[in-house]
C-alpha positions in Angstrom: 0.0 0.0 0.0 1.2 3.7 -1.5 1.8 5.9 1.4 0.1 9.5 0.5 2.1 12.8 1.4 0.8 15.2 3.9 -0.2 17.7 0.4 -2.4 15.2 0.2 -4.7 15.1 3.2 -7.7 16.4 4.0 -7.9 17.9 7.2 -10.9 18.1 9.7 -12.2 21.3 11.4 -14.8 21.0 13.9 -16.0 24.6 14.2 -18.1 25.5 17.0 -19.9 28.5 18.2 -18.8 30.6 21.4 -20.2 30.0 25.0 -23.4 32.0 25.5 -23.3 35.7 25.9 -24.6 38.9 27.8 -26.5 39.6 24.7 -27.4 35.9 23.5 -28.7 35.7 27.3 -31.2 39.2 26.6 -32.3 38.0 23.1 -29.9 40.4 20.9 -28.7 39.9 17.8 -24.8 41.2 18.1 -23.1 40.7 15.0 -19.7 42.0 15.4 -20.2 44.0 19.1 -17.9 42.6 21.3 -20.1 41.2 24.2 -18.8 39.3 26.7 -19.2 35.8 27.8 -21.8 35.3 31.0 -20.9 33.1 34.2 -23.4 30.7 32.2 -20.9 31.1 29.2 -17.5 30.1 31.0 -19.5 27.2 32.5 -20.5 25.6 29.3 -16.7 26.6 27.7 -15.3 24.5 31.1 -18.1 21.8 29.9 -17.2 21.5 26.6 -13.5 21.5 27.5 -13.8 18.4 29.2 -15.8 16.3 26.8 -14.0 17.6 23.3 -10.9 15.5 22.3 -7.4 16.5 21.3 -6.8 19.0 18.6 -3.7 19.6 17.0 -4.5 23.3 17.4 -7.1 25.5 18.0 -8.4 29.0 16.4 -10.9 31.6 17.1 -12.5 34.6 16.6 -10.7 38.1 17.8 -14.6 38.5 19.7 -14.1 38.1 23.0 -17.3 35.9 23.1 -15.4 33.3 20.9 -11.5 34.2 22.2 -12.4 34.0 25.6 -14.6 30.1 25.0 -11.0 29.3 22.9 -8.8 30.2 25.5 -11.0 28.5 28.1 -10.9 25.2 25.9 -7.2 25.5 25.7 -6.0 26.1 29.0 -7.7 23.0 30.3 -5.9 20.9 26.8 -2.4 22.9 27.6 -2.4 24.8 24.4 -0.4 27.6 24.7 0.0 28.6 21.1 -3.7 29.6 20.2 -4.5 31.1 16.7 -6.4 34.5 16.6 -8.0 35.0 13.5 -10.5 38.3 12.6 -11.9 36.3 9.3 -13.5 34.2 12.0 -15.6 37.1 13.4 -19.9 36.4 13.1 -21.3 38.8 10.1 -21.8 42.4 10.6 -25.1 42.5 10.9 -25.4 46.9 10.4 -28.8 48.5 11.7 -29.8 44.7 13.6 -27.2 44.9 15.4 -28.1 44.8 19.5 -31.9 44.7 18.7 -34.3 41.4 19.5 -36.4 39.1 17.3 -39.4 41.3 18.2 -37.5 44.3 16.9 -36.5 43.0 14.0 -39.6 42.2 13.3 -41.4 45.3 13.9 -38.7 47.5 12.3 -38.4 44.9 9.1 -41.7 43.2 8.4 -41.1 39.3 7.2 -37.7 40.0 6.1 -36.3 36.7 9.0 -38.5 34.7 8.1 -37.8 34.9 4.2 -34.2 35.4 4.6 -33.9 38.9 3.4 -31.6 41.2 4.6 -31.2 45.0 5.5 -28.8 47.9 3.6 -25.6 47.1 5.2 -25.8 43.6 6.2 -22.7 42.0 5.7 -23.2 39.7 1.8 -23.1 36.0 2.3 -20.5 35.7 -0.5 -18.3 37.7 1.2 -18.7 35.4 4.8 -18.1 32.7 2.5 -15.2 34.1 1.1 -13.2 35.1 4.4 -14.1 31.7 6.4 -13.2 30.0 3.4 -9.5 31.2 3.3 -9.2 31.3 7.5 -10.7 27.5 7.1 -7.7 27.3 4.4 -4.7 28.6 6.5 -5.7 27.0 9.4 -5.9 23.6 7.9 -2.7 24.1 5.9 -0.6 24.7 9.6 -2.1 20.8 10.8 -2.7 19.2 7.0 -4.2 15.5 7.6 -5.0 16.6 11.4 -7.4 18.0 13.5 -8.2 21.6 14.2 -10.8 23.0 16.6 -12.2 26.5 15.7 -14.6 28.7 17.9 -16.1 31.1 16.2 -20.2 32.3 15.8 -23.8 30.8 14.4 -24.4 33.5 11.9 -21.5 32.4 9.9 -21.6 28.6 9.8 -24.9 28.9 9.3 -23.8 30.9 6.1 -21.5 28.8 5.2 -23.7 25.9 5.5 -26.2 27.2 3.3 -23.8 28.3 0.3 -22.3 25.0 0.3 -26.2 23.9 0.0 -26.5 21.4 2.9 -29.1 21.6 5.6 -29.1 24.9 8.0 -30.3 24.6 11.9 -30.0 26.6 14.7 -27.1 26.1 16.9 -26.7 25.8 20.5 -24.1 27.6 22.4 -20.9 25.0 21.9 -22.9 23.7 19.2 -21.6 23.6 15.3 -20.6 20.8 12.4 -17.6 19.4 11.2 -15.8 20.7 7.6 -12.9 18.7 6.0 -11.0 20.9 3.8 -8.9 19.2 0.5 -5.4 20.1 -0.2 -7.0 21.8 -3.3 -8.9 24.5 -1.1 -12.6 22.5 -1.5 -14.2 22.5 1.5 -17.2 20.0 2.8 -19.7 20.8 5.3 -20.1 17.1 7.9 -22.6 16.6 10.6 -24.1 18.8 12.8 -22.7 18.5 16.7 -23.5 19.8 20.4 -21.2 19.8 22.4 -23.5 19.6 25.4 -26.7 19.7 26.1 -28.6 22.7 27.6 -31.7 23.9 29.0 -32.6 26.5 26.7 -30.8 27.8 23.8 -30.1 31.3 22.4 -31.0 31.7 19.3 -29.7 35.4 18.5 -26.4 36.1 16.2 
């Protein structure tokens, strides 16, 4: 039997969403406001640190949401060397951003539940476009391993849907696998959660 080259691996990301948040906690959408986690939040990071596997690295967001969920995650595997990336940020989300269901709603008539978005919302091409090349470089520095990313719902959602599989909400620590090709191709796996929760927040 040939043995293949590490060019030629694929190489697994499970990408997650953050720990919940003061704003997923009060129903807002938050796009790219940097909210903190909540006490709820670092307990479901310390949760999912301890039922995730080994990683040969992890990356995340530059929102503290995500960053701090990462560096949670890693302190408890003894990674030291964790990857910030800003491609991995949620959407920017412009006159949504910090307002509820309800307001959106109210303010934007039908527009959720169709899929339509506002003047300055962030384009799902261009989501697709920087996740796409962060998925990329981050899979190039562990090619044929294993990276963990933490990063938000809005965009794997995005993702999810350009590459045509089926969306769903995600949990806090909830989010799928992706195996990215050598030749820059990415694949969106099964959906995961991490654990299991009471209620979920459903907001970006």
């Amino acid at each position: 039997m040939s043995v293949r080259g590490e060019s030629s691996l694929k190489t697994r990301l499970l990408v997650l969403r953050h720990g919940q948040s003061e704003w997923n906690a009060l129903g807002r959408w938050q796009g790219q406001a940097d909210i903190a986690l909540t006490t709820e939040g670092i307990d479901q990071a310390r949760q999912a640190a301890k039922k995730i596997g080994k990683f040969d690295l992890i990356a995340a967001s530059s929102l503290q949401r995500a960053r701090h969920t990462a560096e949670i995650i890693a302190e408890n595997h003894g990674v030291n060397d964790l990857i910030i990336d800003d491609r991995l940020k949620e959407s920017f989300i412009g006159p949504w951003e910090g307002l509820t269901y309800d307001e959106i709603e109210s303010g934007w008539p039908g527009y959720l539940n169709s899929g339509k978005q506002p003047k300055d919302f962030e384009p799902n091409q261009n989501v697709l476009q920087r996740m796409t090349a962060a998925f990329i470089d981050i899979a190039d520095k562990c090619r044929g391993g294993q990276a963990l990313v933490i990063s938000h719902s809005g965009v794997i959602r995005t993702i999810r849907r350009e590459l045509k599989v089926t969306d769903t909400k995600l949990d806090n620590l909830g989010g799928c696998w992706f195996d990215v090709l050598p030749d820059g191709q990415i694949s969106a796996g099964r959906i995961i959660n991490v654990i299991s929760q009471t209620h979920s927040s459903e907001s970006l």
